[in-house]
C-alpha positions in Angstrom: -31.5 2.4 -5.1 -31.9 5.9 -4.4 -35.5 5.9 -2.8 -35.3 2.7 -0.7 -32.2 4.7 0.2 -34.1 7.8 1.7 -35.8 5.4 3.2 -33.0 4.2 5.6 -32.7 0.8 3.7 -28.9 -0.1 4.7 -28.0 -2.5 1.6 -29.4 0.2 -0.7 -27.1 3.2 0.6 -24.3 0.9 0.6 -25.4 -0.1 -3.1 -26.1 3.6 -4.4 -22.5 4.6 -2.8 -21.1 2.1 -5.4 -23.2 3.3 -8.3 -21.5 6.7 -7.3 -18.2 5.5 -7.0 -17.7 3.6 -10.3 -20.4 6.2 -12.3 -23.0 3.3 -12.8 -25.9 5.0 -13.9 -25.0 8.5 -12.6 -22.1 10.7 -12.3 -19.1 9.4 -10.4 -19.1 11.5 -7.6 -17.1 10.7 -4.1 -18.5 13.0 -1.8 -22.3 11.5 -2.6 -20.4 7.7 -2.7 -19.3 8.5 1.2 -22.1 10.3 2.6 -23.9 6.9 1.8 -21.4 4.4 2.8 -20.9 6.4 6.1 -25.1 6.0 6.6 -24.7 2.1 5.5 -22.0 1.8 7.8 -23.4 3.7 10.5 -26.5 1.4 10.1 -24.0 -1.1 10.9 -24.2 -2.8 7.7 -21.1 -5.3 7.4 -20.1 -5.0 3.3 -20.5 -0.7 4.1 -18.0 -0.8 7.2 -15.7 -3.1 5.3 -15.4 -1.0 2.2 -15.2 2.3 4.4 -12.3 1.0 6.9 -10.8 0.1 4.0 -10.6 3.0 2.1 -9.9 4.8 5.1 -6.6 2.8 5.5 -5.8 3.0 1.8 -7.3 6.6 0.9 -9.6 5.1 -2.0 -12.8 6.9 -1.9 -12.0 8.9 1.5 -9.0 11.2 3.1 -6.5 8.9 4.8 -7.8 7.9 8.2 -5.6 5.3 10.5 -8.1 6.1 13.6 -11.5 5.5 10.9 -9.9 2.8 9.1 -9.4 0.7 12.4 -12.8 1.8 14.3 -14.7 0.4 11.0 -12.5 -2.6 10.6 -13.2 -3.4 14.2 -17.1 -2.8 14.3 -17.1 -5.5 11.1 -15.2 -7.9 13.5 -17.9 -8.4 15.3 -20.0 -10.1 13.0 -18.5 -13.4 12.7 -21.4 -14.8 10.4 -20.6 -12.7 8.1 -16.9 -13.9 8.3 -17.8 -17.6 8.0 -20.0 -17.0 5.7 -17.5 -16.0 3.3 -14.7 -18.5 4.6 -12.9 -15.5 5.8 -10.9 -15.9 9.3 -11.7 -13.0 11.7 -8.6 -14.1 13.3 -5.9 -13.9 10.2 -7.4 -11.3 8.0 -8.9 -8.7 10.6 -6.1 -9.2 13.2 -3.8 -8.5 10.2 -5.6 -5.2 8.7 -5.5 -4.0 12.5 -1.9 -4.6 12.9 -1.2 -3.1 10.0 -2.8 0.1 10.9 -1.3 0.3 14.4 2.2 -0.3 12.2 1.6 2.5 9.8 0.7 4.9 13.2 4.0 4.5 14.5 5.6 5.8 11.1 5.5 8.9 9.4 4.6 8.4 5.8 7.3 10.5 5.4 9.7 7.4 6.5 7.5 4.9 4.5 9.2 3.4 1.3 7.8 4.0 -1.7 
């Protein structure tokens, strides 16, 4: 994946970030897994901005980001296809992870259960 990568292939960097995440064929390393899901995703490529939002809400692969979490989530809204092609609802699923961040802004994770 690595040279259609460098060659500003979308899917690839998105691909070559998860070979760097789970160590598949190279050495796990995060900070190479999310300089290339941030390119994939800033390519606009759907599977990239999902994963990213994600971990930014979560703190998987990246530093906990509310603000990142929700811009990503929202950009992968857009593309309903994608959505339906999937049989996922844009309205219950999305709407849901949004809420939830704008939730978790409002408390402290100091006041969060455990």
């Amino acid at each position: 994946y690595t040279k259609a990568a460098e060659q500003e292939d979308a899917e690839a960097m998105y691909e070559l970030a998860k070979c760097y995440l789970e160590g598949m064929g190279v050495e796990t390393d995060k900070d190479k897994a999310l300089y290339w899901m941030q390119k994939s995703a800033d390519m606009e490529y759907n599977w990239a901005m999902l994963s990213l939002g994600t971990s930014y809400l979560m703190g998987t692969y990246t530093e906990v980001s509310f603000s990142l979490g929700e811009k990503y989530l929202r950009m992968v809204t857009e593309y309903e296809e994608f959505w339906e092609f999937w049989s996922l609802k844009i309205t219950t699923k999305t709407k849901l992870l949004i809420t939830t961040v704008r939730l978790l802004k409002r408390f402290p994770r100091k006041h969060r259960a455990k």
